[in-house]
C-alpha positions in Angstrom: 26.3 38.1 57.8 23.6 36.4 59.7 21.2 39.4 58.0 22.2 38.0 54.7 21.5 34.0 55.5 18.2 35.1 57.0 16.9 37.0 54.0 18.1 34.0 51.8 16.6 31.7 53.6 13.2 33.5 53.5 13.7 33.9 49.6 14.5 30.2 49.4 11.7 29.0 51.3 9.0 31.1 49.4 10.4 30.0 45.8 10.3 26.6 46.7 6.6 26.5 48.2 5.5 28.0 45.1 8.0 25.4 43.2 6.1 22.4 45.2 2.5 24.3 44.3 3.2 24.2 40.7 4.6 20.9 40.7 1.9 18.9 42.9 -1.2 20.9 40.2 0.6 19.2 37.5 1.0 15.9 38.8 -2.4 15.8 39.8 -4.4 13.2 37.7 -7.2 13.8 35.5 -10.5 11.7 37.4 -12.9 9.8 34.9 -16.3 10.2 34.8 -16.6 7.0 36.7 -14.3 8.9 39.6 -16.3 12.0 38.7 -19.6 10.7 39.9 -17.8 8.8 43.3 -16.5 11.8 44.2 -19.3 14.1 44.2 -20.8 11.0 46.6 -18.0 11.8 48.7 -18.0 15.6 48.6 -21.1 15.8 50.3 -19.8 13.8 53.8 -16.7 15.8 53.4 -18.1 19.2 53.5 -18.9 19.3 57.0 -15.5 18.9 57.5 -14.3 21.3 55.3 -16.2 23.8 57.7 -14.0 23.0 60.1 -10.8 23.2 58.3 -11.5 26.6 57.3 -11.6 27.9 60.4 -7.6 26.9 60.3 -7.0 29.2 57.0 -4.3 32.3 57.3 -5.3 35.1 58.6 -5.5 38.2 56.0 -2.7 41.3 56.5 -6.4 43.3 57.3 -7.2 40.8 60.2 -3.1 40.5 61.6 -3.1 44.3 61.5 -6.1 44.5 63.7 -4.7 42.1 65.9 -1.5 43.8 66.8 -0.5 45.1 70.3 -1.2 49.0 70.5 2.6 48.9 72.2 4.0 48.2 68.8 2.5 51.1 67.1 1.9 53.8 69.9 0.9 56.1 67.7 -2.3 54.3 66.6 -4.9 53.2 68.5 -6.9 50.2 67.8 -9.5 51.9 66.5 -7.3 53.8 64.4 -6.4 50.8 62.5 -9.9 49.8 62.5 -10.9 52.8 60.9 -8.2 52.6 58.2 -9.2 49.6 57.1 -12.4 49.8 56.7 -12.0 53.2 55.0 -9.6 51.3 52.8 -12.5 48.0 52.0 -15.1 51.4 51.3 -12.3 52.4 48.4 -11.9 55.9 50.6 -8.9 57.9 51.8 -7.6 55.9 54.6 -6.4 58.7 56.8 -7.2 59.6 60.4 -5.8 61.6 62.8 -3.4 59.4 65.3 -2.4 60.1 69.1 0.0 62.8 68.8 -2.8 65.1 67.0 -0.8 64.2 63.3 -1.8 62.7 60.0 -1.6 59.1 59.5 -2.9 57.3 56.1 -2.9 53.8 55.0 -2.1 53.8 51.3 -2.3 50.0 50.3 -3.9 47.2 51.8 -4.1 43.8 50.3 -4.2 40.2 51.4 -0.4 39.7 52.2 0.8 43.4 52.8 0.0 47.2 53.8 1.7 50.4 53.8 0.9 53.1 56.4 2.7 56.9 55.9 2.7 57.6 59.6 4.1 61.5 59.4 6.3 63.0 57.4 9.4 61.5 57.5 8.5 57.8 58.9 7.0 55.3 56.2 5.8 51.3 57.4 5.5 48.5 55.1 4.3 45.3 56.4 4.3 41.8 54.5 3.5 38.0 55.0 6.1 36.2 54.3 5.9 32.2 54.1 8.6 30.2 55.8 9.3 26.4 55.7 9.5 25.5 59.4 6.4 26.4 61.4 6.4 29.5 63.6 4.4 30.0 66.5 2.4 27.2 64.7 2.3 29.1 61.3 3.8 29.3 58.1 4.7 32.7 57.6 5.9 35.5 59.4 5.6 39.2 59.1 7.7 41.5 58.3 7.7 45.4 59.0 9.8 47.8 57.5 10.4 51.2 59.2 11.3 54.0 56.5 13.0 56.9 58.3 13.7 60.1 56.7 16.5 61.7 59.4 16.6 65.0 57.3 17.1 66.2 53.7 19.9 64.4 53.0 19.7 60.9 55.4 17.2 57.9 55.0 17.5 55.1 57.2 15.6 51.7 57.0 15.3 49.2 60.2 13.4 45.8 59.3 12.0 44.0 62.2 10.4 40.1 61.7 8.0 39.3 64.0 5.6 35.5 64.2 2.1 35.3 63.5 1.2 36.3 67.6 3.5 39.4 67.0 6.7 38.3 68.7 9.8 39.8 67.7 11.8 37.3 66.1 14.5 39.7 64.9 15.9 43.2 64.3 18.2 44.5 62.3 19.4 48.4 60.4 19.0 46.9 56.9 19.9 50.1 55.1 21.5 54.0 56.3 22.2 56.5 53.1 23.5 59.6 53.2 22.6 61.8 50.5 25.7 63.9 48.8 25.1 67.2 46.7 27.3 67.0 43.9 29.2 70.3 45.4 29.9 67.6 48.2 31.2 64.8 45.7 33.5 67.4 43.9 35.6 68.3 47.4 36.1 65.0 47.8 39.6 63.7 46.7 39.8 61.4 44.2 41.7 58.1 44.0 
């Protein structure tokens, strides 16, 4: 149950920033020429501190992916992710080999998510996700999605949140399916 409020919660939260977005650029009032010209006076004194502020800006998935601990991807190092993304910036086949001697490729990277194919039968997806209350002093968290493929007929999916300074907020098995053949659905009895 507590799975279920959480994931509400983070689907609440992000419909109503973007409801308060679109509400507060429509409310916004049309400035006259007179108000034109006295703020373009004003711009220039402000822009010095808009230097600052932008040092204060969210981080991209690019630069939260570069800053993760090696310990919660063991396979890669951090050079491995560094690699990645810049092969995926140069528009080039993200794929290098990781620390057990395998494959692993980055297939999309864009401001707010990524998706790595680590081997075979483990996928990752990553994704900011904007939250109300601050966390670890930000508004968002991320959230990483483990895609196992047990065998031919068994997918599992474990989804763990983590802050902005990678802590582990939660974990949780969101999903386990067992594949039937239809020979297998026929022996079943039926109701």
């Amino acid at each position: 149950m507590r799975k279920y409020l959480f994931a509400l919660l983070l689907l609440a939260s992000a419909s109503a920033s973007a409801q308060q977005e679109r509400e507060g650029a429509a409310a916004k009032p049309q400035p006259t020429e007179k108000q034109g010209a006295q703020s373009t006076e004003k711009k220039g004194a402000q822009s010095t501190e808009k230097q600052g502020a932008q040092s204060t800006e969210e981080p991209t998935m690019a630069a939260l992916f570069k800053a993760m601990p090696d310990s919660l991807m063991p396979y890669l190092t951090k050079n491995n992710r560094l690699d990645m993304i810049d092969f995926m910036e140069a528009n080039m086949k993200a794929e290098i080999t990781n620390r057990l001697e395998g494959r692993t490729e980055m297939t999309a990277l864009t401001a707010d998510s990524l998706s790595l194919r680590m081997n075979e039968t483990l996928r990752i997806d990553m994704k900011k996700v904007r939250v109300q209350t601050p966390v670890d002093s930000s508004l968002f968290v991320i959230q990483v999605w483990r895609n196992y493929q047990i065998n031919e007929h068994q997918t599992e999916q474990i989804v763990d949140v983590y802050s902005s300074a990678w802590r582990l907020m939660e974990s949780r098995l969101e999903r386990s399916t067992l594949l039937k053949r239809d020979e297998d659905l026929k022996e079943l009895p039926q109701f």
